[in-house]
C-alpha atoms as an extended CHARMM CRD file, in Angstrom:
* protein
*
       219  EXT
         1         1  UNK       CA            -42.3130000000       14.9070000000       26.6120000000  PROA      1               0.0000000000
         2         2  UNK       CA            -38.6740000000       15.8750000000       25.9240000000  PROA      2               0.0000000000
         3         3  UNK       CA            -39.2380000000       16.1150000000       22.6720000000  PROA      3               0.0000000000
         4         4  UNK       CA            -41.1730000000       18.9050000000       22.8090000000  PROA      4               0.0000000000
         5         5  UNK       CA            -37.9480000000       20.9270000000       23.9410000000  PROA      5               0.0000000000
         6         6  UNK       CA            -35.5410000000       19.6360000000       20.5800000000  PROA      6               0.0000000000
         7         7  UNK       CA            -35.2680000000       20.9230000000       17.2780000000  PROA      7               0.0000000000
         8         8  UNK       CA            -35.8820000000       18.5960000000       14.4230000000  PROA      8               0.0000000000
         9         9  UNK       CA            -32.8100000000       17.6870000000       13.8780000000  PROA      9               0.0000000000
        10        10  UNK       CA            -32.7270000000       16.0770000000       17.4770000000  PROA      10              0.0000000000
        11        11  UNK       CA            -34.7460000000       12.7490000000       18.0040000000  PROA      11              0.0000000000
        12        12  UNK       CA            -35.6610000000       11.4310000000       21.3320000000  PROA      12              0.0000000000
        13        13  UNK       CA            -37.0000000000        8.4180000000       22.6610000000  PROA      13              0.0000000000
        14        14  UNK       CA            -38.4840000000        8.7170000000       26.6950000000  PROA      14              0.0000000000
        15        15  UNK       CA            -40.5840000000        6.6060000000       29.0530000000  PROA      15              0.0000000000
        16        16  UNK       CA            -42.8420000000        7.9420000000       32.2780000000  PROA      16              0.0000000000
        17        17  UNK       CA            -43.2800000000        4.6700000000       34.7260000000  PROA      17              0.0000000000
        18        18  UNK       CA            -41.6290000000        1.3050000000       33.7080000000  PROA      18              0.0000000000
        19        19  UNK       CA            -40.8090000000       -0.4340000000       30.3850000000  PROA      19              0.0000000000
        20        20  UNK       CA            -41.3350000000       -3.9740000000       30.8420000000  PROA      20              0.0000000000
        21        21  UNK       CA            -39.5410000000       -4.3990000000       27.5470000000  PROA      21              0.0000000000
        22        22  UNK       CA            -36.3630000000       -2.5920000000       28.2400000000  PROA      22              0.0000000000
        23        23  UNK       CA            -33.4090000000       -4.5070000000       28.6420000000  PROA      23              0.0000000000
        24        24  UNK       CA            -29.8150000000       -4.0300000000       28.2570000000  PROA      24              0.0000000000
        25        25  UNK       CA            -27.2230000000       -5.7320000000       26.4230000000  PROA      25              0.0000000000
        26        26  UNK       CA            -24.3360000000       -7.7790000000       27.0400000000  PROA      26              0.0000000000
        27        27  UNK       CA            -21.7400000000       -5.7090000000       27.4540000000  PROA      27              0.0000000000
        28        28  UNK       CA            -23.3990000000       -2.6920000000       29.2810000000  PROA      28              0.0000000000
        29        29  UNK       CA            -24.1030000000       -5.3350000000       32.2900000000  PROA      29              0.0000000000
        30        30  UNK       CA            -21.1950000000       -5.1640000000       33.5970000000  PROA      30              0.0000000000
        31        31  UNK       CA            -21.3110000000       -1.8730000000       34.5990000000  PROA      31              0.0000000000
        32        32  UNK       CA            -24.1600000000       -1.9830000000       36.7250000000  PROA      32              0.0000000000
        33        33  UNK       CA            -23.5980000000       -5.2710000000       38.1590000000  PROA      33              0.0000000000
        34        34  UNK       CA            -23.1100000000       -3.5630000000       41.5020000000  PROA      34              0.0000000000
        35        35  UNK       CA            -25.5150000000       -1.4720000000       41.6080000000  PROA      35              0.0000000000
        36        36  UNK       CA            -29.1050000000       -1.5240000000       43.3590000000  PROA      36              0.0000000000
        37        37  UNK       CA            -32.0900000000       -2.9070000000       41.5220000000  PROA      37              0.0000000000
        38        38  UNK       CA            -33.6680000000        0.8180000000       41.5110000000  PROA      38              0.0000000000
        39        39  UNK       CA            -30.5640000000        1.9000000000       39.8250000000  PROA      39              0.0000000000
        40        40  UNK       CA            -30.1820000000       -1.0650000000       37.8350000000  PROA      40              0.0000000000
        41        41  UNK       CA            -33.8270000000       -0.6070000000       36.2750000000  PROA      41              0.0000000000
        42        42  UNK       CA            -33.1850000000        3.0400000000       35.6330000000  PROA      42              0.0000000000
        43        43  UNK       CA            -29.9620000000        2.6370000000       33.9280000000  PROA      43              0.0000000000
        44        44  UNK       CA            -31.9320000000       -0.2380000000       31.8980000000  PROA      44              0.0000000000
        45        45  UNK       CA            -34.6880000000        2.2270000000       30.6760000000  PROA      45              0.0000000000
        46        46  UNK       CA            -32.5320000000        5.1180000000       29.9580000000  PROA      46              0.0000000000
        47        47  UNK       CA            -30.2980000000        2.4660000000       27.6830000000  PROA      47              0.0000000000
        48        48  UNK       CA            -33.3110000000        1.2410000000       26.0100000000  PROA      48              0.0000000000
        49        49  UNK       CA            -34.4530000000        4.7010000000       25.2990000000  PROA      49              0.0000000000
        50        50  UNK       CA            -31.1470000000        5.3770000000       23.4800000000  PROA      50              0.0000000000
        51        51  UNK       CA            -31.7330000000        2.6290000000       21.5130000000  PROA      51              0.0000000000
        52        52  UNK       CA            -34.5050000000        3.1970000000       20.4940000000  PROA      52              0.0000000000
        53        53  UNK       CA            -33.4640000000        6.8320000000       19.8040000000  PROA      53              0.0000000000
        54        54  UNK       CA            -30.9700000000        5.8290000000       17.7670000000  PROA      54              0.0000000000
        55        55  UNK       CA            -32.9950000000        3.3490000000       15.7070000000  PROA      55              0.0000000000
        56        56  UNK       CA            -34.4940000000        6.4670000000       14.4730000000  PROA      56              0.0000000000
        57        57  UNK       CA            -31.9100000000        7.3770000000       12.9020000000  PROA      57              0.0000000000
        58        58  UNK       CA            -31.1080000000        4.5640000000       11.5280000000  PROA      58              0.0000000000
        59        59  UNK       CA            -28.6920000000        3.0420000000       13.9530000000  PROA      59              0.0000000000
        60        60  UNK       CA            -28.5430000000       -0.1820000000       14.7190000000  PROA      60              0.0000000000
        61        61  UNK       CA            -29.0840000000       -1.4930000000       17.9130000000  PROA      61              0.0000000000
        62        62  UNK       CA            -25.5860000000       -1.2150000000       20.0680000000  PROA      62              0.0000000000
        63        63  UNK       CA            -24.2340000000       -1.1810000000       23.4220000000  PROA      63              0.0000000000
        64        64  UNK       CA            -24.3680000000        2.7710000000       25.0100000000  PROA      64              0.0000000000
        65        65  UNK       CA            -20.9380000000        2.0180000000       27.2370000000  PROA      65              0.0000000000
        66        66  UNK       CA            -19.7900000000        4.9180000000       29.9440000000  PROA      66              0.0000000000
        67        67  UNK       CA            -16.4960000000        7.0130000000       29.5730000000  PROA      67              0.0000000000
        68        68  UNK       CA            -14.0940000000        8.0620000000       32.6170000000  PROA      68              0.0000000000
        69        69  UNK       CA            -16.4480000000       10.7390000000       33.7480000000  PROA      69              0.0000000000
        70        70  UNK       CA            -19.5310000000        8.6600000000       33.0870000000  PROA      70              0.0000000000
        71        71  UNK       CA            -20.8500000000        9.8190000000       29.6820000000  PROA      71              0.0000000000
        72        72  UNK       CA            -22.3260000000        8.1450000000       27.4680000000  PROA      72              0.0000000000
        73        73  UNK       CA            -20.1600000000        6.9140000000       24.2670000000  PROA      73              0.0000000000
        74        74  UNK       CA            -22.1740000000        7.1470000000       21.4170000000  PROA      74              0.0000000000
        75        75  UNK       CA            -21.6830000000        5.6570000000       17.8680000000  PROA      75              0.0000000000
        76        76  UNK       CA            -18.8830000000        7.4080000000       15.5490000000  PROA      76              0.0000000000
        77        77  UNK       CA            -20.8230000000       10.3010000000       13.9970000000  PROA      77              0.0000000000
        78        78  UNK       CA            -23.4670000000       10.5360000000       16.6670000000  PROA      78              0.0000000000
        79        79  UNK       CA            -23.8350000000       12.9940000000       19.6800000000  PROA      79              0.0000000000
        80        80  UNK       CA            -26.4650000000       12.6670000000       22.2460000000  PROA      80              0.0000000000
        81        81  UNK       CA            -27.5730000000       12.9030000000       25.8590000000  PROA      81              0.0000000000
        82        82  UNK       CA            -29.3960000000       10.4410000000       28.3330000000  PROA      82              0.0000000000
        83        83  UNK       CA            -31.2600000000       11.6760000000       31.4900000000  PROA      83              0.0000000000
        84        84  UNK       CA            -33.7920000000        9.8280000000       34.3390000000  PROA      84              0.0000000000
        85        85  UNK       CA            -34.9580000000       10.5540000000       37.4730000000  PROA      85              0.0000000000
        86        86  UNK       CA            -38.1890000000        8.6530000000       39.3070000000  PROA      86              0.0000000000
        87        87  UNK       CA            -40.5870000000        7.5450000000       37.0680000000  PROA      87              0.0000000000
        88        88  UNK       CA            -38.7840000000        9.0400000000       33.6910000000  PROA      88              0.0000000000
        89        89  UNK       CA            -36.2180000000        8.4460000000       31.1480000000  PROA      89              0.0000000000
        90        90  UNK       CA            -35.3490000000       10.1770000000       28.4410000000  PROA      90              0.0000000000
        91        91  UNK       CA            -32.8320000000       10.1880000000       25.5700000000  PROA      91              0.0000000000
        92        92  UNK       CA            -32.2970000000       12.5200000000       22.5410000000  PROA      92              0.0000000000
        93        93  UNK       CA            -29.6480000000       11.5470000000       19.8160000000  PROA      93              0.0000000000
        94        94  UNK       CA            -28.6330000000       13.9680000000       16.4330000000  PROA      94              0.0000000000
        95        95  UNK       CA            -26.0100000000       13.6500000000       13.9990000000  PROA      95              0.0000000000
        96        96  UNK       CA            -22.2710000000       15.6450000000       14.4690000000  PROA      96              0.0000000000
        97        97  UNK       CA            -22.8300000000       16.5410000000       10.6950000000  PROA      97              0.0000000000
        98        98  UNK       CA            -26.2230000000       18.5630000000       12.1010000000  PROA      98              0.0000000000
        99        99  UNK       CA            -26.0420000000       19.0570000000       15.7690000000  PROA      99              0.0000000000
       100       100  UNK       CA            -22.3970000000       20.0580000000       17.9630000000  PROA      100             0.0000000000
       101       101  UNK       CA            -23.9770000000       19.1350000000       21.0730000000  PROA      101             0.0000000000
       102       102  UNK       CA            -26.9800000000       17.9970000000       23.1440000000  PROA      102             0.0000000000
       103       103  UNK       CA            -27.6820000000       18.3450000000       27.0620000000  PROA      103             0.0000000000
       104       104  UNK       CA            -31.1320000000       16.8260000000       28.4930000000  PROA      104             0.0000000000
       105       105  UNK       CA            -32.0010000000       16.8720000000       31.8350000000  PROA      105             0.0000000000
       106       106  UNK       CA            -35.2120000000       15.6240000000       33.6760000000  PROA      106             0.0000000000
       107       107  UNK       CA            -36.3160000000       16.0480000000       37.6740000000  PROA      107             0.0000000000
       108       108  UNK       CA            -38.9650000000       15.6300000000       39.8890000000  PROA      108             0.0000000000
       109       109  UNK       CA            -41.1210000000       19.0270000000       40.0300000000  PROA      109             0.0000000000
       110       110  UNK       CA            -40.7000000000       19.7610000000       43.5640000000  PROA      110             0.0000000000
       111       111  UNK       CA            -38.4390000000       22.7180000000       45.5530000000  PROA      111             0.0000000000
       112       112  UNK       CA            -34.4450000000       21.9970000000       46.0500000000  PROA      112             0.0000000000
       113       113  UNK       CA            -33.4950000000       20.2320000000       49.2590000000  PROA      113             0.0000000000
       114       114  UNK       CA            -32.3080000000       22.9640000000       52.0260000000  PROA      114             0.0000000000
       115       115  UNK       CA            -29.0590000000       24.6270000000       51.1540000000  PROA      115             0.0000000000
       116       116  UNK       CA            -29.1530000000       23.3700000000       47.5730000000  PROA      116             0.0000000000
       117       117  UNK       CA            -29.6460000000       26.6610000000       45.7330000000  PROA      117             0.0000000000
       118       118  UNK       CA            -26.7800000000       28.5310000000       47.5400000000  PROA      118             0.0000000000
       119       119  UNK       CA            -24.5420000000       26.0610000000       46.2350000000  PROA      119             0.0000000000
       120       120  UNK       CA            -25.5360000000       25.5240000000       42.7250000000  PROA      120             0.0000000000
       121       121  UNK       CA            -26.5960000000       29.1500000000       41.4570000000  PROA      121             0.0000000000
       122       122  UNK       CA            -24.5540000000       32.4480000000       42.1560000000  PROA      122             0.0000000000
       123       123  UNK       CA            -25.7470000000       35.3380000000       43.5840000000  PROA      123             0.0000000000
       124       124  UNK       CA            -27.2580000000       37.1020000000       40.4200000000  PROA      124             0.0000000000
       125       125  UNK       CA            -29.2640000000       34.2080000000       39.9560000000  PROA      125             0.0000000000
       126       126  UNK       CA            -30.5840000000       33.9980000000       43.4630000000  PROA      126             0.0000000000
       127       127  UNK       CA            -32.0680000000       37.8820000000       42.4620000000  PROA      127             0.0000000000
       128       128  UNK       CA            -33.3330000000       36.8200000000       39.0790000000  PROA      128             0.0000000000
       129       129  UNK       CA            -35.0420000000       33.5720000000       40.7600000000  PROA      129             0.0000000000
       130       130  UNK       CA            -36.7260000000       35.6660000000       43.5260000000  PROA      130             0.0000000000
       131       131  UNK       CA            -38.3370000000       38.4520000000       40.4890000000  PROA      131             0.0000000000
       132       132  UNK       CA            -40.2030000000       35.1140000000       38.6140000000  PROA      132             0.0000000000
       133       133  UNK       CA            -43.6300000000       34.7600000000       38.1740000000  PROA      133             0.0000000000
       134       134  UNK       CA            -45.0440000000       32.7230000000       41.2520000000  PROA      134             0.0000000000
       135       135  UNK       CA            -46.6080000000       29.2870000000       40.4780000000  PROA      135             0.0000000000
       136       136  UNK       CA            -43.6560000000       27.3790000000       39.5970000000  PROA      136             0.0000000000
       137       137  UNK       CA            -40.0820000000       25.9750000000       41.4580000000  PROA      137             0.0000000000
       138       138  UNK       CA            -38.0260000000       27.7600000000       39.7750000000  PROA      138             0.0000000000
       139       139  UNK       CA            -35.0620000000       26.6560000000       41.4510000000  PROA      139             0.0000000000
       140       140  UNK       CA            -35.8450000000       23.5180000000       40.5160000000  PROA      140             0.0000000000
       141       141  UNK       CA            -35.5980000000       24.7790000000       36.9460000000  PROA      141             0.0000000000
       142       142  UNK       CA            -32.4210000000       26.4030000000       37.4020000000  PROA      142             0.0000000000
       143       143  UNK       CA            -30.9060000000       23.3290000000       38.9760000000  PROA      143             0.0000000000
       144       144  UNK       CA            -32.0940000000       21.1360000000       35.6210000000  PROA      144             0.0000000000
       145       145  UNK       CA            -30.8100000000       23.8110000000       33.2000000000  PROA      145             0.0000000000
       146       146  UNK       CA            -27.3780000000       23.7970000000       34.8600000000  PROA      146             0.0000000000
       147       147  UNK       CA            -27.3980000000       19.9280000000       34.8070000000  PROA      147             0.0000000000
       148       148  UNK       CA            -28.2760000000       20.4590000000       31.1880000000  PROA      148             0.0000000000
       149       149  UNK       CA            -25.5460000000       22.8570000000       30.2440000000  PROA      149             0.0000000000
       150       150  UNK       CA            -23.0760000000       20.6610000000       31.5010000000  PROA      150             0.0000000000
       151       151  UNK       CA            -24.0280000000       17.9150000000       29.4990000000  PROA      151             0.0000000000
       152       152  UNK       CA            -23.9610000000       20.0880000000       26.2090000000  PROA      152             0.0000000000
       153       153  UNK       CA            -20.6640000000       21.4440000000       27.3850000000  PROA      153             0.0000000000
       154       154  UNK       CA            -18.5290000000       18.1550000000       28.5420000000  PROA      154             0.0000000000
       155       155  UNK       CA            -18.7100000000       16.7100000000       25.3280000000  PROA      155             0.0000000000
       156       156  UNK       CA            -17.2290000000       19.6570000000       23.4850000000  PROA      156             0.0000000000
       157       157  UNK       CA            -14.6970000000       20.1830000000       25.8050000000  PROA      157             0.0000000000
       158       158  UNK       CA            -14.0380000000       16.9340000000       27.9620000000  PROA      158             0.0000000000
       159       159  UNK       CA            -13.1990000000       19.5420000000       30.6110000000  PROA      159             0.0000000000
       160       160  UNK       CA            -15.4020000000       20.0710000000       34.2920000000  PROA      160             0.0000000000
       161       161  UNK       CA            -17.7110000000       22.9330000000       34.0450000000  PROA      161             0.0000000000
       162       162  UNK       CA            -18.7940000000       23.8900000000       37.9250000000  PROA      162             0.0000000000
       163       163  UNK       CA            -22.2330000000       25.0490000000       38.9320000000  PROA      163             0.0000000000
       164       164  UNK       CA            -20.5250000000       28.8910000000       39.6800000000  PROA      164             0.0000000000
       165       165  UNK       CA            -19.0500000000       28.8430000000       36.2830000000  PROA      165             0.0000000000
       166       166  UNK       CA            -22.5360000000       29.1020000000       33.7590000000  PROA      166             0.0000000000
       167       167  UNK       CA            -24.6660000000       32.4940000000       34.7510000000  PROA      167             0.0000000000
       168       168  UNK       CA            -28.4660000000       31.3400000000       33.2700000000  PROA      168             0.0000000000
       169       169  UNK       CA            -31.4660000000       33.8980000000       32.6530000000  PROA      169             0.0000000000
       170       170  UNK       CA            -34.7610000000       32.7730000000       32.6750000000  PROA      170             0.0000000000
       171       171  UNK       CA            -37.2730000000       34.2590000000       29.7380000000  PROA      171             0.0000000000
       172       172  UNK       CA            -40.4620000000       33.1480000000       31.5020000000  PROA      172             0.0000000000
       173       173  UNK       CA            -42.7280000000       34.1420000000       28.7600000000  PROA      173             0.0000000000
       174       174  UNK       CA            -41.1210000000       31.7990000000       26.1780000000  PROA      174             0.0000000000
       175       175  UNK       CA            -39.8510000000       29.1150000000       28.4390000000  PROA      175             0.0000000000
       176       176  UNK       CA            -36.6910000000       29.3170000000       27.6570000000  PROA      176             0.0000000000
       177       177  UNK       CA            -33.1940000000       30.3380000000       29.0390000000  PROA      177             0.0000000000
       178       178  UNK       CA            -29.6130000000       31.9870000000       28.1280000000  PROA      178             0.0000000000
       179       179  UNK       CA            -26.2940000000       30.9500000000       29.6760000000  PROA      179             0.0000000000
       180       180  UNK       CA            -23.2450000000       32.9700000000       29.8000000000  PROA      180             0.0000000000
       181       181  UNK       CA            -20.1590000000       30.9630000000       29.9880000000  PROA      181             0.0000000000
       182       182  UNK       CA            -17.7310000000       32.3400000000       32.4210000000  PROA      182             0.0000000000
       183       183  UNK       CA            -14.6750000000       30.4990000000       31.9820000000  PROA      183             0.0000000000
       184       184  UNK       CA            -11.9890000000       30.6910000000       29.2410000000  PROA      184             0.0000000000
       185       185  UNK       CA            -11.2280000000       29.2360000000       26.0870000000  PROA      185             0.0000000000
       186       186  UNK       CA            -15.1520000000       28.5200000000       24.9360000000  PROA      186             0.0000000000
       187       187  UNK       CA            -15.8560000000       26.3700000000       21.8150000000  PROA      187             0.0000000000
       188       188  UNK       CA            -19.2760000000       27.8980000000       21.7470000000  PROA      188             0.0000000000
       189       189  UNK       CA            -20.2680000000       31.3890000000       22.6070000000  PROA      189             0.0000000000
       190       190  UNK       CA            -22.9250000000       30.1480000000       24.9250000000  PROA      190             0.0000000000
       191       191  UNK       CA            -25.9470000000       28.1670000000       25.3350000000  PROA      191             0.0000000000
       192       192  UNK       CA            -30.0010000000       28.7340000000       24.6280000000  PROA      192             0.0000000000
       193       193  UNK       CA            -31.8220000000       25.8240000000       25.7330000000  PROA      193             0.0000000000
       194       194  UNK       CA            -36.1580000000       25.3490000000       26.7850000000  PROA      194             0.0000000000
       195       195  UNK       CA            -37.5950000000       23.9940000000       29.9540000000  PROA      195             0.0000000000
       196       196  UNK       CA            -41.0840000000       22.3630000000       30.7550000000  PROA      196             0.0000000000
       197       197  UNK       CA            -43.0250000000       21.6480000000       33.0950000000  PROA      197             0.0000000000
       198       198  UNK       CA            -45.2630000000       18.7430000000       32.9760000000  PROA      198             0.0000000000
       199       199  UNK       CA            -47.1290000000       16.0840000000       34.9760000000  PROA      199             0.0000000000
       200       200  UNK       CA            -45.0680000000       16.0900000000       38.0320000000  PROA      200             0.0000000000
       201       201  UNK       CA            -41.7430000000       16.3580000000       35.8790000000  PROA      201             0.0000000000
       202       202  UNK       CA            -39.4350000000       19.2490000000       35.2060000000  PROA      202             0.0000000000
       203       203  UNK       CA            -37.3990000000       19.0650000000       31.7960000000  PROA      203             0.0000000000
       204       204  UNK       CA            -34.8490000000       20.8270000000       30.5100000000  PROA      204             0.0000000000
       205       205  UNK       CA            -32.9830000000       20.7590000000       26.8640000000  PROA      205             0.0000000000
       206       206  UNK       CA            -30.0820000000       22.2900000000       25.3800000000  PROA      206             0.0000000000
       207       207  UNK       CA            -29.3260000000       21.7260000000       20.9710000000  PROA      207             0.0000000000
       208       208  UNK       CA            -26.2630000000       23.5550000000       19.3570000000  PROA      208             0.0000000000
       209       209  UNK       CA            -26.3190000000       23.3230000000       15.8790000000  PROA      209             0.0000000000
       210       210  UNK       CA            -23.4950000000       22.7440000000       13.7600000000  PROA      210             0.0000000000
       211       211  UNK       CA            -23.8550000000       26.7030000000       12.2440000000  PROA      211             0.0000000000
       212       212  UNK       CA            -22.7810000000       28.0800000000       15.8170000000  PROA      212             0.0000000000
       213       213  UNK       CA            -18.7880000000       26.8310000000       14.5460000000  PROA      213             0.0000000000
       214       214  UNK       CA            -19.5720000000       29.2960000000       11.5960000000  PROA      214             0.0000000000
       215       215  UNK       CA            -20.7820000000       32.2920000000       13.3880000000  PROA      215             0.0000000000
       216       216  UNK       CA            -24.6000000000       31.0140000000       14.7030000000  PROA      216             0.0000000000
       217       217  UNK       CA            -25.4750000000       31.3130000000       17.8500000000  PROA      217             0.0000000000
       218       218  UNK       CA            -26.3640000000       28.1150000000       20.3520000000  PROA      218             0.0000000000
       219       219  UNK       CA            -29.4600000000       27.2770000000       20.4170000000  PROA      219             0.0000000000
């Protein structure tokens, strides 16, 4: 499904339900070890899918190990993202010659938990939210692009990027969203990324290409 959201230059690699072949390698075990066996198998699938994203690009098969803040370290010359939430993983790899940054995001397709939305969107975006076309959760939506953004952003930055500081506007009719960047020093001017919504899943994907460092825009 993801890769429905990525440009070309972006390949993917995702699973809905369980991979009975996934499996991860030496040296990523130790970083799960303590985890619980949902967890475990998650982080498993989401590993494999990398892999296997990877492979595509000619890669060959290595360990996807987790930085200070818990992102993925990808090969020299690769950038990437990794998502999963119940029943789905989901990874989408480019090269830093083509692609700056990529953010993926996946959730169940269901409304926020009570309280959530105050405390991940600002007010604006509480208006735009209640204008959309009935039918689907948006906030849901919101919530992925926003977990999304980050992930495009951290990488290019290695700096925290809070829920209050990215304003996002839906475009309903082409199922896709802008972000304004509120915070200083930007590396890109800001972010265009797609959403779907599919069998029980909502997805969410942000590409910047490498022109955006020339005078593009994100996209």
């Amino acid at each position: 499904m993801i890769e429905d959201l990525l440009p070309a230059e972006v390949v993917s690699a995702d699973v809905v339900g369980d991979d009975p072949d996934a499996r991860l390698l030496p040296e990523e075990e130790p970083e799960i070890a303590r985890a619980v066996e949902k967890r475990v198998r998650e982080y498993t699938i989401a590993r494999s899918c990398a892999r296997r994203a990877l492979g595509k690009l000619g890669v060959p098969e290595v360990p996807i190990l987790r930085g200070p803040k818990r992102q993925p370290l990808w090969p020299d010359g690769i950038v990437g993202s990794i998502t999963h939430t119940r029943g789905y993983c989901a990874a989408a790899v480019a090269r830093s010659a083509e692609v700056l940054t990529v953010g993926i995001d996946a959730e169940t397709d269901a409304e926020l938990p009570n309280g959530v939305l105050d405390v991940v969107t600002l007010p604006e975006e509480r208006a735009m939210l209640a204008g959309l076309p009935a039918g689907l959760h948006w906030d849901r939506i919101l919530f992925s692009a926003k977990e999304s953004v980050y992930k495009a952003w951290f990488p290019l930055t290695q700096r925290w990027l809070g829920f209050g500081d990215a304003r996002l506007t839906f475009h309903p009719g082409e199922n896709t969203f802008s972000v304004e960047l509120l915070v200083d020093d930007l590396p890109v001017p800001g972010f265009e990324g797609r959403f779907l919504v599919r069998d029980g899943f909502v997805l969410t994907a942000i590409a910047v290409s490498t022109a955006t460092r020339t005078g593009g825009t994100a996209g």
